[in-house]
N, C-alpha and C positions, 0 to 999 in steps of 0.2 A: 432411532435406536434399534438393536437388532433385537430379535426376538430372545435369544441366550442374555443378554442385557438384561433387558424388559424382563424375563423372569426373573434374575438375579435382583434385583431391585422390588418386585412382589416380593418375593419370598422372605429381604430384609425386614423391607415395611410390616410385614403380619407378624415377624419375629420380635420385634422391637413393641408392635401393638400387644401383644399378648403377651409381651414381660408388662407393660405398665398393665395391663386387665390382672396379672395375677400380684401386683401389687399393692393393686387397686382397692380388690374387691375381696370383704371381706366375708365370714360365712363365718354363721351361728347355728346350732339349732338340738336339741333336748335328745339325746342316744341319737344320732344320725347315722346310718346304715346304707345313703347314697340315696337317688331319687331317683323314683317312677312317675314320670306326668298319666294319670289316671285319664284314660279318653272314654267319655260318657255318651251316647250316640242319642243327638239332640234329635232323630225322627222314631225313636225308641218310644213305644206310650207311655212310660216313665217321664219324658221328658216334655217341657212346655213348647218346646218348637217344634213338636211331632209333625212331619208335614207329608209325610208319606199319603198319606191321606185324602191332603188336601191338594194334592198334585197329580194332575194325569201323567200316565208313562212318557207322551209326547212333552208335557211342558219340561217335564223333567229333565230328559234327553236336549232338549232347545236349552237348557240351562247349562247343563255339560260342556256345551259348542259354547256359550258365551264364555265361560268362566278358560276353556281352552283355546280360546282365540283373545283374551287377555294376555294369559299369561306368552303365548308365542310371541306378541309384541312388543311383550317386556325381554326376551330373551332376546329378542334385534337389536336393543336398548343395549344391554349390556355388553352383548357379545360384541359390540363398535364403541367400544368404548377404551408366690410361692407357699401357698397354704397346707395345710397337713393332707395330704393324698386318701390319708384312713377317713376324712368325711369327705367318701364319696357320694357323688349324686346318683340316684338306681330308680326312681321312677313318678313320671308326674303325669297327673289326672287327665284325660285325654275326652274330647265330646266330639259328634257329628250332628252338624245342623245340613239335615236337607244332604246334599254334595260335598261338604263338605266336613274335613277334620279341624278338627281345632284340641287347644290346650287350656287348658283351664288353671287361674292362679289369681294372687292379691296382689297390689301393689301400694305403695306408701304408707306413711304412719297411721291412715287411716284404713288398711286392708282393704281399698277397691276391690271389688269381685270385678278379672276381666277374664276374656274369651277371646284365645286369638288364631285365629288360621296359621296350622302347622305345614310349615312349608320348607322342605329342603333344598327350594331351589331360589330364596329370599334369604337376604344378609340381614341388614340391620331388622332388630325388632320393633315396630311401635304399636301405640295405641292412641287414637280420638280421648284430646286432653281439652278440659274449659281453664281457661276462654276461650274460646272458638269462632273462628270467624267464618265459619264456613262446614260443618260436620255433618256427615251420612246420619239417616233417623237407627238407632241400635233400640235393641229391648235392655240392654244392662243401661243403669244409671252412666254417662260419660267423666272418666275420671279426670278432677279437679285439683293440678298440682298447685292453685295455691293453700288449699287445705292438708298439703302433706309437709311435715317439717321434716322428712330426709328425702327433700326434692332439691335436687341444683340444677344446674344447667354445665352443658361441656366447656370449657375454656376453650378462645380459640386457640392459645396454646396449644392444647392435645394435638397430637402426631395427625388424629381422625381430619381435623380442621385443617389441614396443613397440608394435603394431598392437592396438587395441580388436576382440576378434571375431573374432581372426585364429586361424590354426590352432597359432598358438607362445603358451607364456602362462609365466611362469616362476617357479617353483617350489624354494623352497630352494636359490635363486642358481644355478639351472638355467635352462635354455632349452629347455622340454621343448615338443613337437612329437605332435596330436593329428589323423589322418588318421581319419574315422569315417565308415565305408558304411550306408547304410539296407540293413538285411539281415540286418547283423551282422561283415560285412569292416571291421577297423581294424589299424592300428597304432599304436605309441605308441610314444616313446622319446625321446634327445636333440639337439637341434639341435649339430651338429658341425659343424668344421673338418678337412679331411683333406686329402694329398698323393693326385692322380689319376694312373695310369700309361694313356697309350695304345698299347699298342704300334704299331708301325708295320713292324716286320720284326725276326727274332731279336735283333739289335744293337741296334736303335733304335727310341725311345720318347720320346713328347712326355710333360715331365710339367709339370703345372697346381698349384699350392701353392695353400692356404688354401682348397682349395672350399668352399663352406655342402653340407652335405648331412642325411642322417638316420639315428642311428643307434640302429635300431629294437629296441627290450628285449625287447615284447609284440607279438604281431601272430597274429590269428585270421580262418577260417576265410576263408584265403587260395585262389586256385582252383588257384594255378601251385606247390603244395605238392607234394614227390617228385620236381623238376627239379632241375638243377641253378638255375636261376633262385633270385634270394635277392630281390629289391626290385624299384622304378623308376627309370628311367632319364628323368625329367620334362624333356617339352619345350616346354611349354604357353608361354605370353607373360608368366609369374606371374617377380616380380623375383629368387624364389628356385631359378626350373628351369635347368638346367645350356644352356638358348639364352640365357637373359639372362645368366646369369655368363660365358659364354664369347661373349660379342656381338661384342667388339673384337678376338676370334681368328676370327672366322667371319664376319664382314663381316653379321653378321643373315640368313643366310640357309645352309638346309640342303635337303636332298635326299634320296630315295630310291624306290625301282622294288622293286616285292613281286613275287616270282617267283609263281604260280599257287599255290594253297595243294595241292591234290592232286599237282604235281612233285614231284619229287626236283629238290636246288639240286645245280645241276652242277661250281659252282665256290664261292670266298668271295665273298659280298655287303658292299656297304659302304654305311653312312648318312655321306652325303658331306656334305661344308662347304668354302664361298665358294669361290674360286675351281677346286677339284677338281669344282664341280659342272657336269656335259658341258653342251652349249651344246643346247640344245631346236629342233631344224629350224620357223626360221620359219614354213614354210606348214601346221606343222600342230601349233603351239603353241597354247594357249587360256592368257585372263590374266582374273582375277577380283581384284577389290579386297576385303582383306577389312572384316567390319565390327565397329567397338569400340564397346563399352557400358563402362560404371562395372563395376570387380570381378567382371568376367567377363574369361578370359583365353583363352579356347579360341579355335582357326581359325575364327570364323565368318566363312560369305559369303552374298551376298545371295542365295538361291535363288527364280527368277522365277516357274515352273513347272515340270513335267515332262509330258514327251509317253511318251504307249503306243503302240508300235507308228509311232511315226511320225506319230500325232498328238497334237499339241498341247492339253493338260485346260485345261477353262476355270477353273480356280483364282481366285479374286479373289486382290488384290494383298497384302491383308495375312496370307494365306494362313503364307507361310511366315515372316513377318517375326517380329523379334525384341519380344518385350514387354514394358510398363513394370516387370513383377514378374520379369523377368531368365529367365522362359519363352520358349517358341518359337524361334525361328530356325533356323538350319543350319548347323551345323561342320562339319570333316574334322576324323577321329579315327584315328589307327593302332593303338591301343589297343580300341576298338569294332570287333569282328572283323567284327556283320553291320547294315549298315546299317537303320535305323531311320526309320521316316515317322512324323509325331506324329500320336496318336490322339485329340487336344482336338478339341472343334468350337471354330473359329475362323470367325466370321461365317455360323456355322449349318452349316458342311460340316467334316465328319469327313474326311481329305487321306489317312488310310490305310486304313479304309472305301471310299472311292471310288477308292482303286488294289487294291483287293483284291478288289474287285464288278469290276472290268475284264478281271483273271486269269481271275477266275469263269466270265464269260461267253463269254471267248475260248477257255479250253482245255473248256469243255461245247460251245461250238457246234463243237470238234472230237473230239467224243464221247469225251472223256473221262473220266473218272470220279475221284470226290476218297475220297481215302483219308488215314489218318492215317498219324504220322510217330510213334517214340520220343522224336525231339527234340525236339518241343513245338512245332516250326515250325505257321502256320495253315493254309498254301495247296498240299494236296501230292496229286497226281493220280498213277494207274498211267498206268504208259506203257507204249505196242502197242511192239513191235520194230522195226515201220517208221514210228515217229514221230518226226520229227527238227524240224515247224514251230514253234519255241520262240519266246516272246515278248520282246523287249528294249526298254531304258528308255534316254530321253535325261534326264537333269538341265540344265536352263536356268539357267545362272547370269548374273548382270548382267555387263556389256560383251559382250553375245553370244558366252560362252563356254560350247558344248555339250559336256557332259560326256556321251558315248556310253557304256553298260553293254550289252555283246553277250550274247547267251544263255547262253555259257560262262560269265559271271563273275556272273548273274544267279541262276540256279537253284542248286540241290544234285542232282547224280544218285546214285542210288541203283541197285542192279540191273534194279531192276522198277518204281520210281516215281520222282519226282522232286518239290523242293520248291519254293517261293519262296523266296530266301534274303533275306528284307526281315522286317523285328520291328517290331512297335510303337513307339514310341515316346511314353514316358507325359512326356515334359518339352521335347524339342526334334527334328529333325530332323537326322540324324547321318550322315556318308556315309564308310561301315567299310570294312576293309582287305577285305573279301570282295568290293565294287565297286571297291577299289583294283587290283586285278594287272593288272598288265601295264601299269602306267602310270607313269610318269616325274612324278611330285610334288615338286614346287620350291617353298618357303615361303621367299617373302622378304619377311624383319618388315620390314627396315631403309624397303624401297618400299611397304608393306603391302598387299601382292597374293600371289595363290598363280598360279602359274601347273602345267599339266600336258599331256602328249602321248602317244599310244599309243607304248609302243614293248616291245618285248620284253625281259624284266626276265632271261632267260637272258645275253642277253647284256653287262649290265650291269660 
């Protein structure tokens, strides 16, 4: 099938999925004014997961590497492979345990409290459901849908079930759901229907009927195991992530600002939606279109080049671009903690080779010296006590929107060294929540553009 096909037939399938999601799913809830998911930062000393603490900078950083050589392996995976508009959704409670972001909400008649890894580059949502035959140790109680009486299960009917090669395939009048990582990370379980709670303040709670989500039986050698974290929170552009089901509560468009990962979060953070999300100071807004391929669903944008130091690499054009075997290109990931350059030769130049030979030569002709990391990082030099000349990266993306990365959000420091906090990338080019801080990220599907601005994610 040719690739103009193969889109054309995406694009039906998600149209068609998200008429029955807005048929579907229904939504209640007490003066509703849209939603903000609240993010509460689980290494905060507020928080029971405080772990800041209990983690050396190295295991920390070795943690980063694990959690970013997950996810690149799920991206090989993939990449080969009508309700009233006025209750909108505008913002839900948001936490960080350790590395990681997550969302915070209830589920079924019995309000489960769950915690789930906020991820934009994961489609379907689930969470660790009993009976279980097989489940990661979490610190929240594991929620038990046969305790909830507005739990079903998906019909293999649904359009979801119905997909040739898709990740749902049904089994003994089930609609069983198969998430599988090169590596050995998966889960498995049943495609489900559930009532969604968000809170919004003690009293008051938007709630969502009939979500699709997953509810996971078996799941192995998971990274975020001993959190309270239980699943994903998918926000990817796939017909089954909770932005396409909730599209006509959020106006297709979401929000949020990563506070520094080495602060402490001072107050609650919120992954905001449509209209809650603050208006970006013109003169120092950037706006990128993003770009769609058949059965890829991730943020990608068109990345032009990147400058070192303030100059401009001579990258040829199809450098970063996206290719016919659904490789290459450039996403934004909040799930990808450290951003990634792909390591293919592409028209004979290696694109993270030639930003790694650039490190090389700047921090040796400032005598230097390269030492290793526990983290498995590549680019890691001691550092004098009066060296403070650090290098920084611009990202070029198309419509002349420079994406600045300043020293601080670039390296890893360490007492006595410091790293490059950039990874390979063996499938595409990925720009992670490690070059995210401190910046104001606006995804808006509906215009399909991302816009972003520096601003200070404290005060968010």
């Amino acid at each position: 099938m040719s690739l103009s096909l193969r889109f054309l037939s995406a694009k039906l399938f998600l149209c068609l999925c998200l008429t029955l999601f807005q048929h579907h799913v229904t939504f209640s809830a007490s003066n509703p004014t849209g939603l903000t998911l609240r993010a509460v930062l689980d290494d905060s000393p507020n928080s029971p997961l405080y772990l800041i603490e209990n983690m050396t900078i190295a295991e920390r950083i070795e943690r980063f590497i694990q959690v970013t050589n997950a996810k690149d392996n799920y991206l090989n995976l993939n990449a080969r492979v009508g309700p009233d508009n006025s209750n909108s959704l505008s913002r839900v409670v948001m936490a960080r345990d350790g590395l990681f972001y997550s969302v915070w909400l209830l589920i079924g008649s019995q309000g489960q409290e769950v915690k789930l890894l906020m991820d934009t580059g994961g489609g379907l949502t689930w969470t660790q459901c009993q009976p279980c035959l097989n489940c990661f140790p979490q610190n929240l109680p594991i929620y038990d849908s046969r305790a909830s009486t507005t739990y079903s299960t998906l019909s293999c009917d649904h359009p979801l079930c119905q997909v040739e090669g898709s990740l749902y395939t049904c089994v003994d009048d089930l609609c069983i759901f198969v998430h599988n990582y090169h590596g050995g990370l998966y889960t498995t379980g049943v495609a489900s229907l559930e009532t969604f709670y968000f809170p919004m303040d003690p009293s008051t709670a938007l709630t969502f009927n009939n979500l699709v989500f997953g509810c996971s039986r078996d799941s192995r050698n998971v990274v975020f195991q001993d959190t309270e974290l239980s699943g994903i929170f998918g926000m990817n552009m796939m017909p089954d992530s909770l932005m396409s089901q909730l599209s006509s509560f959020t106006n297709f468009r979401f929000s949020y600002c990563l506070v520094p990962f080495p602060d402490l979060i001072p107050h609650t953070l919120f992954l905001r939606f449509g209209d809650d999300i603050p208006l970006l100071p013109p003169e120092r807004v950037k706006t990128t279109m993003f770009v769609h391929a058949p059965y890829l669903y991730n943020y990608y944008v068109n990345l032009v080049t990147i400058s070192f130091l303030n100059d401009r690499l001579g990258f040829p054009p199809s450098q970063f671009q996206l290719r016919e075997d659904g490789l290459g290109g450039c996403f934004v990931d909040s799930g990808y903690l450290l951003t990634a350059i792909e390591d293919n030769y592409v028209g004979g130049v290696n694109a993270y080779d030639v930003l790694m030979d650039l490190f090389t030569a700047y921090y040796e002709s400032n005598n230097l010296r390269r030492t290793t990391d526990p983290s498995g990082l590549d680019m890691c030099f001691e550092r004098p006590n009066d060296f403070n000349n650090f290098a920084n990266l611009t990202f070029h993306f198309d419509g002349e929107a420079d994406y600045f990365v300043p020293p601080q959000h670039l390296h890893i420091f360490q007492q006595d060294h410091f790293c490059v906090a950039i990874t390979r990338g063996r499938y595409a080019t990925v720009l992670g929540a490690w070059q995210q801080q401190n910046k104001r990220m606006l995804y808006d599907v509906g215009l399909g553009r991302l816009q972003f601005a520096d601003e200070n994610c404290a005060n968010d």
